[in-house]
PyMOL commands that place a pseudoatom at each C-alpha (Angstrom):
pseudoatom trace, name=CA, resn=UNK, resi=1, chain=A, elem=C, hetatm=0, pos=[0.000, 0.000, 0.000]
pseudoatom trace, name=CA, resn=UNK, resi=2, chain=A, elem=C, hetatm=0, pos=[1.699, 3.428, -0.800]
pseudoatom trace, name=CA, resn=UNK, resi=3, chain=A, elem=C, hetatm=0, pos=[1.173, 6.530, 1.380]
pseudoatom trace, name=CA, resn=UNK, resi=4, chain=A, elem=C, hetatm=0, pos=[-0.528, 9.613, 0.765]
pseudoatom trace, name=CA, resn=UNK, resi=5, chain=A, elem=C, hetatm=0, pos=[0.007, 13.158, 2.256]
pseudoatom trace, name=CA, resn=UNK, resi=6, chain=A, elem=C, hetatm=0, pos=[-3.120, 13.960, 4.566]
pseudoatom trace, name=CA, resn=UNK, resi=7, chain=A, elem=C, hetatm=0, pos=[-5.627, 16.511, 2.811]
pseudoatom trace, name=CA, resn=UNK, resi=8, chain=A, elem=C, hetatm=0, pos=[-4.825, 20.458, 3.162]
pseudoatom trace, name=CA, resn=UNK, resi=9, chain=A, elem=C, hetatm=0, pos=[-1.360, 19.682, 4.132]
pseudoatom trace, name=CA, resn=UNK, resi=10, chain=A, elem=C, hetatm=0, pos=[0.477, 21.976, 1.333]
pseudoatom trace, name=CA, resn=UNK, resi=11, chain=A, elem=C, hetatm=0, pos=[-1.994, 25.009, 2.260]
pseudoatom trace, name=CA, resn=UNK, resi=12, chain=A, elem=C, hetatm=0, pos=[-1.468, 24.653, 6.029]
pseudoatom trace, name=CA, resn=UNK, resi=13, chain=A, elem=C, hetatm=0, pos=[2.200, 24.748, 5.966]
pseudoatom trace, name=CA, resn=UNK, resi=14, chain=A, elem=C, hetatm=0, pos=[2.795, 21.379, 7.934]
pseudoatom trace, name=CA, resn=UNK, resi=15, chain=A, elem=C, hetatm=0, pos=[4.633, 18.657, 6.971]
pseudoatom trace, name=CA, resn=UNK, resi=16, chain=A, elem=C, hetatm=0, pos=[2.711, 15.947, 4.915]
pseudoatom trace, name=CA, resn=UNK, resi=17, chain=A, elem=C, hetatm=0, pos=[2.031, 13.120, 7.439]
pseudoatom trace, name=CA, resn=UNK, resi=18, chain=A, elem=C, hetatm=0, pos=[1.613, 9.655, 6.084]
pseudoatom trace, name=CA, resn=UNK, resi=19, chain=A, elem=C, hetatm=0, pos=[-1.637, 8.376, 5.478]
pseudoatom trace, name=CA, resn=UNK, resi=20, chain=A, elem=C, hetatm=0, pos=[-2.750, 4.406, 4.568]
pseudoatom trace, name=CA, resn=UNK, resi=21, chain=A, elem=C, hetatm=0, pos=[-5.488, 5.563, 1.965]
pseudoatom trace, name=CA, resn=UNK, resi=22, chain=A, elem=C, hetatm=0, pos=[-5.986, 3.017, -0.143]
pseudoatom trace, name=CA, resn=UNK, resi=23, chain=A, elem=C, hetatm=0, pos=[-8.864, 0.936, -1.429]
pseudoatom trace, name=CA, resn=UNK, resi=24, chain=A, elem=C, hetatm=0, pos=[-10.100, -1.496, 1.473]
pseudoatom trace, name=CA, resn=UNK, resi=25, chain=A, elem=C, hetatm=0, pos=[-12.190, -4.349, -0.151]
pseudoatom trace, name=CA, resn=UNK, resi=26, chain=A, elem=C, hetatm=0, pos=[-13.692, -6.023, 3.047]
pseudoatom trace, name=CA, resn=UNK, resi=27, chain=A, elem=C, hetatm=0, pos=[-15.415, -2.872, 4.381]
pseudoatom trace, name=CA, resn=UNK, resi=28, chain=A, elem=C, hetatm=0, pos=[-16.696, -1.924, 1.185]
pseudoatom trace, name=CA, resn=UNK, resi=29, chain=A, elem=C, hetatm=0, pos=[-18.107, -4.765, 0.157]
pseudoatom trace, name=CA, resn=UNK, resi=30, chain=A, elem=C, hetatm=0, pos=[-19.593, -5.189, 3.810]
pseudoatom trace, name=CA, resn=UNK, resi=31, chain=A, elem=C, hetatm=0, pos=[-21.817, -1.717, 3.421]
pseudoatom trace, name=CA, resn=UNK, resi=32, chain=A, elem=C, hetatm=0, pos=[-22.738, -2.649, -0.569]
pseudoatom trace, name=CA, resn=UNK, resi=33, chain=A, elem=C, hetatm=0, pos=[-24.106, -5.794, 0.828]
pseudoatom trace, name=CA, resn=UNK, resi=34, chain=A, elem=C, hetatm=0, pos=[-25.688, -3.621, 3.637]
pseudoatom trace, name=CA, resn=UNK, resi=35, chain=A, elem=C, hetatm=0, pos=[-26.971, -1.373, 1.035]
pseudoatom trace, name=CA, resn=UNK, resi=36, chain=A, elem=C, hetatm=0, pos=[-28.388, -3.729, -1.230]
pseudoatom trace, name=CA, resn=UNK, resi=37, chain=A, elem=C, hetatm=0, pos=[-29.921, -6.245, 1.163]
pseudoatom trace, name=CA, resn=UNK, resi=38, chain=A, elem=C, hetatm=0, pos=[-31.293, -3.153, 3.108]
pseudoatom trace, name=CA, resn=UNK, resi=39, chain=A, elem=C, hetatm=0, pos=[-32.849, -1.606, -0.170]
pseudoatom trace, name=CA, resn=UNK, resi=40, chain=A, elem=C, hetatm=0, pos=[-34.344, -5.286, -1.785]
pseudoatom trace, name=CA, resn=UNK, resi=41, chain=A, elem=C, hetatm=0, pos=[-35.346, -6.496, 2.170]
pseudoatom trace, name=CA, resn=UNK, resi=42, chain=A, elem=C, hetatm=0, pos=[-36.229, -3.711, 4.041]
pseudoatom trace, name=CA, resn=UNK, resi=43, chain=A, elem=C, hetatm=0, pos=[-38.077, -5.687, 6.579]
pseudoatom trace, name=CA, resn=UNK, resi=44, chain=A, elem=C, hetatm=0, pos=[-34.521, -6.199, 7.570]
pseudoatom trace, name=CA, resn=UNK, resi=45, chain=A, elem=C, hetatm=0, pos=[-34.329, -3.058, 10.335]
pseudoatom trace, name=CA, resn=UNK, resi=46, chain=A, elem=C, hetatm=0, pos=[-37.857, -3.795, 11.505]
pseudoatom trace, name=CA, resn=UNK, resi=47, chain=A, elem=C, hetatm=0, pos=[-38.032, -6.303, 15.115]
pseudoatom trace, name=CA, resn=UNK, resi=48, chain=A, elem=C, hetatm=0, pos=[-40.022, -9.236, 15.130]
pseudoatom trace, name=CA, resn=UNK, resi=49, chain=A, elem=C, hetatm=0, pos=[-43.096, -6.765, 15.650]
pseudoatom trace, name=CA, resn=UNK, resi=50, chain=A, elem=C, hetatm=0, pos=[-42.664, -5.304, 12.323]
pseudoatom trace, name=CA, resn=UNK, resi=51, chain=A, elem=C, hetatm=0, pos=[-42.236, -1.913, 13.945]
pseudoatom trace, name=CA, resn=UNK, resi=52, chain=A, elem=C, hetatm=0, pos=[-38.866, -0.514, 12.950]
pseudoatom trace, name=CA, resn=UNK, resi=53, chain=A, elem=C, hetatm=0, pos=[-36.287, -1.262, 14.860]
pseudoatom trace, name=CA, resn=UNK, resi=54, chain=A, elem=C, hetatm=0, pos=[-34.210, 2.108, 15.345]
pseudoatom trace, name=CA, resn=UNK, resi=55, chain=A, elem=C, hetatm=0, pos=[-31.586, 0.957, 17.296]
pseudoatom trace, name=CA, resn=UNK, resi=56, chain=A, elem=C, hetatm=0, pos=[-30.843, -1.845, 14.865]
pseudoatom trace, name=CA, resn=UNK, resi=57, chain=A, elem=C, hetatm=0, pos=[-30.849, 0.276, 12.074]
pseudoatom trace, name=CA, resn=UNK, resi=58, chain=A, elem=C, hetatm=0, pos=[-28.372, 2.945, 13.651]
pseudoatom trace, name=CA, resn=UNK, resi=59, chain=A, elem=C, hetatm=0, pos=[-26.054, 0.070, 13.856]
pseudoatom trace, name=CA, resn=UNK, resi=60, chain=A, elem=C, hetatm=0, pos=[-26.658, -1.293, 10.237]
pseudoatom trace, name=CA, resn=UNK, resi=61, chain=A, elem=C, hetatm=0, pos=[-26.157, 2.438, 9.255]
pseudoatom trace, name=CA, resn=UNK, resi=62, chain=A, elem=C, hetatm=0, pos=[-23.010, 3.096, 11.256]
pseudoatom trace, name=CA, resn=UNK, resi=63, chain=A, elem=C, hetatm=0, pos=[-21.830, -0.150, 9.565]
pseudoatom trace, name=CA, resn=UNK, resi=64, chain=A, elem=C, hetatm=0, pos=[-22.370, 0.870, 6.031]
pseudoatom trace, name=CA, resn=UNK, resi=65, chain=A, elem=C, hetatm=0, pos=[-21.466, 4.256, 6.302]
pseudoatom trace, name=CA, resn=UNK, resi=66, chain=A, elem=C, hetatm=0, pos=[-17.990, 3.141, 8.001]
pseudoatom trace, name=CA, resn=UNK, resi=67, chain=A, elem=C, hetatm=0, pos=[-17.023, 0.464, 5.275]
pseudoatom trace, name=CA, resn=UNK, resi=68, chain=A, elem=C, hetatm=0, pos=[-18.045, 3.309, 2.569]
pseudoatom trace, name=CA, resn=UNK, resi=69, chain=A, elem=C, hetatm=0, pos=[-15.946, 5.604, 4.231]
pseudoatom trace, name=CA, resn=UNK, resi=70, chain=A, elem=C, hetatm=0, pos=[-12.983, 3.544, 4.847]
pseudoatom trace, name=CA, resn=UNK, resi=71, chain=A, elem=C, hetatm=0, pos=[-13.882, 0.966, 1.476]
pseudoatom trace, name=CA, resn=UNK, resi=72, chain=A, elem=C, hetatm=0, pos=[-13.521, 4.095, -1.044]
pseudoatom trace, name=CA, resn=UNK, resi=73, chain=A, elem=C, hetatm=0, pos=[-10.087, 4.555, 0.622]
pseudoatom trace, name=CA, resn=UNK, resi=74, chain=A, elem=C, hetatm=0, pos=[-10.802, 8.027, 2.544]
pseudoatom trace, name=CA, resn=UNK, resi=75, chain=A, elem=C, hetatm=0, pos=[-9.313, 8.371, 5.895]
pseudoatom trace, name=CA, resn=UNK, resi=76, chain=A, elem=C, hetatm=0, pos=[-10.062, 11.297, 8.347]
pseudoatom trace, name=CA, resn=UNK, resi=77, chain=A, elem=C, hetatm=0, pos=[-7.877, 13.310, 9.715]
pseudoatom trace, name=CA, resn=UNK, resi=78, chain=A, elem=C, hetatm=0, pos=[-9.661, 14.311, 12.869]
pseudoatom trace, name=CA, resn=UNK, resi=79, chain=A, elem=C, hetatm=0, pos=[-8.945, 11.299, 15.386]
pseudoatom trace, name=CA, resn=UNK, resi=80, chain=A, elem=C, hetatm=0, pos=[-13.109, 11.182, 16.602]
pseudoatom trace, name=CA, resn=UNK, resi=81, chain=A, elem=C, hetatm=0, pos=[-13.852, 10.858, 12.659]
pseudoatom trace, name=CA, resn=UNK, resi=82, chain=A, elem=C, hetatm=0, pos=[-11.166, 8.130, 12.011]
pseudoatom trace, name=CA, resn=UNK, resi=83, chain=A, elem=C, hetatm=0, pos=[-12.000, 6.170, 14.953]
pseudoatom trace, name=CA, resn=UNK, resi=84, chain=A, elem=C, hetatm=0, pos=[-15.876, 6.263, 13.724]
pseudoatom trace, name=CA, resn=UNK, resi=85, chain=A, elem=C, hetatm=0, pos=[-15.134, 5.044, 10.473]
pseudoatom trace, name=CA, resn=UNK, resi=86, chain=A, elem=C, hetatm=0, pos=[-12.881, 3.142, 10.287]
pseudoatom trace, name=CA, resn=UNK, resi=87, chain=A, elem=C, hetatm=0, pos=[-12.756, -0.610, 8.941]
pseudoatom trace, name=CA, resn=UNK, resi=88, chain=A, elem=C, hetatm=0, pos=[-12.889, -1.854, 12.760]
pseudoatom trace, name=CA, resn=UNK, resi=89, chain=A, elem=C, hetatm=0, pos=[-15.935, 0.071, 14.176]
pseudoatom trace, name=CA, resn=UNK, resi=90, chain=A, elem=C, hetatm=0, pos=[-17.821, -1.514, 11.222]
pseudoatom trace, name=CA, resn=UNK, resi=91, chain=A, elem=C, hetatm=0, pos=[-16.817, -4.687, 12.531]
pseudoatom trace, name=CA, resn=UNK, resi=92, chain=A, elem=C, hetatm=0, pos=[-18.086, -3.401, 15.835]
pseudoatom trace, name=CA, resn=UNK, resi=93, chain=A, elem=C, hetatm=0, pos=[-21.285, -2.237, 14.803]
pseudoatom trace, name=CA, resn=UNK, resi=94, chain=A, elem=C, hetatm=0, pos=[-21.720, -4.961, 12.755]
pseudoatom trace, name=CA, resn=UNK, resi=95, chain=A, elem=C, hetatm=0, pos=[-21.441, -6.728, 16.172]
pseudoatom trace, name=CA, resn=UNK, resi=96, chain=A, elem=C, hetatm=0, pos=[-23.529, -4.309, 17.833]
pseudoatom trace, name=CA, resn=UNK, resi=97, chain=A, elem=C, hetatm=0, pos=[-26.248, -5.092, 14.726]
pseudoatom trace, name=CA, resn=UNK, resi=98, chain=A, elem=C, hetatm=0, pos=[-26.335, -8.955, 15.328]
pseudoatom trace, name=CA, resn=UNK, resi=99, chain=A, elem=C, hetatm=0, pos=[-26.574, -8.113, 19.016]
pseudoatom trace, name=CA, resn=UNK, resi=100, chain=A, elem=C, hetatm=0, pos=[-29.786, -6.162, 19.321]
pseudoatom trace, name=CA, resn=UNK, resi=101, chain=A, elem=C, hetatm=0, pos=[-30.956, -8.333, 16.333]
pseudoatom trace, name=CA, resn=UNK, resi=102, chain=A, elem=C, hetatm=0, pos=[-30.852, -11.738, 17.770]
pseudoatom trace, name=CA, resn=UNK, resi=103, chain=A, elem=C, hetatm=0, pos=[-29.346, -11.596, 21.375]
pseudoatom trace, name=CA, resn=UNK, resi=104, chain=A, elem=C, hetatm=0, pos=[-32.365, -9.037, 22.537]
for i in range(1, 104): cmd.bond("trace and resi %d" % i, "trace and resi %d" % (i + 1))
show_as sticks, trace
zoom trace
């Protein structure tokens, strides 16, 4: 993997620090499988009720937004931002998803 200068280094005046932004297949293939299941099964964020299941779908959405994120190859600069999407936390809320889905 080669390493890229963080964004609006060269205008800020600091020295480029290395970045790992590169392509990361399992994450985005995790949310386009999130996307496209959610979109052709959308009972999938509703509970056993049929009511939809918010906190369920936070965590599906947190998933798919962090392996877009990180699966395009974009990679914060802002610690908070990098820590919420990166390739782990969508492991974690993918965690989080099966969870409140069938542990609850």
């Amino acid at each position: 993997m080669r390493k890229l200068p963080t964004a609006g280094s060269a205008t800020d005046g600091d020295p480029a620090e290395p970045v790992d932004a590169a392509i990361h297949l399992p994450s985005l293939i995790t949310a386009v499988a999130i996307m496209l299941t959610g979109s052709v099964y959308p009972l999938l964020f509703a509970g056993p009720d049929g009511k939809a299941d918010h906190g369920l779908a936070m965590a599906l959405f947190w998933a798919m937004s962090a392996g877009l994120v990180r699966g395009v190859g974009f990679v914060p600069r802002a610690r908070l931002w990098r820590l919420l999407f990166s390739g782990w936390s969508c492991v974690v809320a993918l965690l989080l998803a099966g969870w409140l889905r069938f542990a609850v």
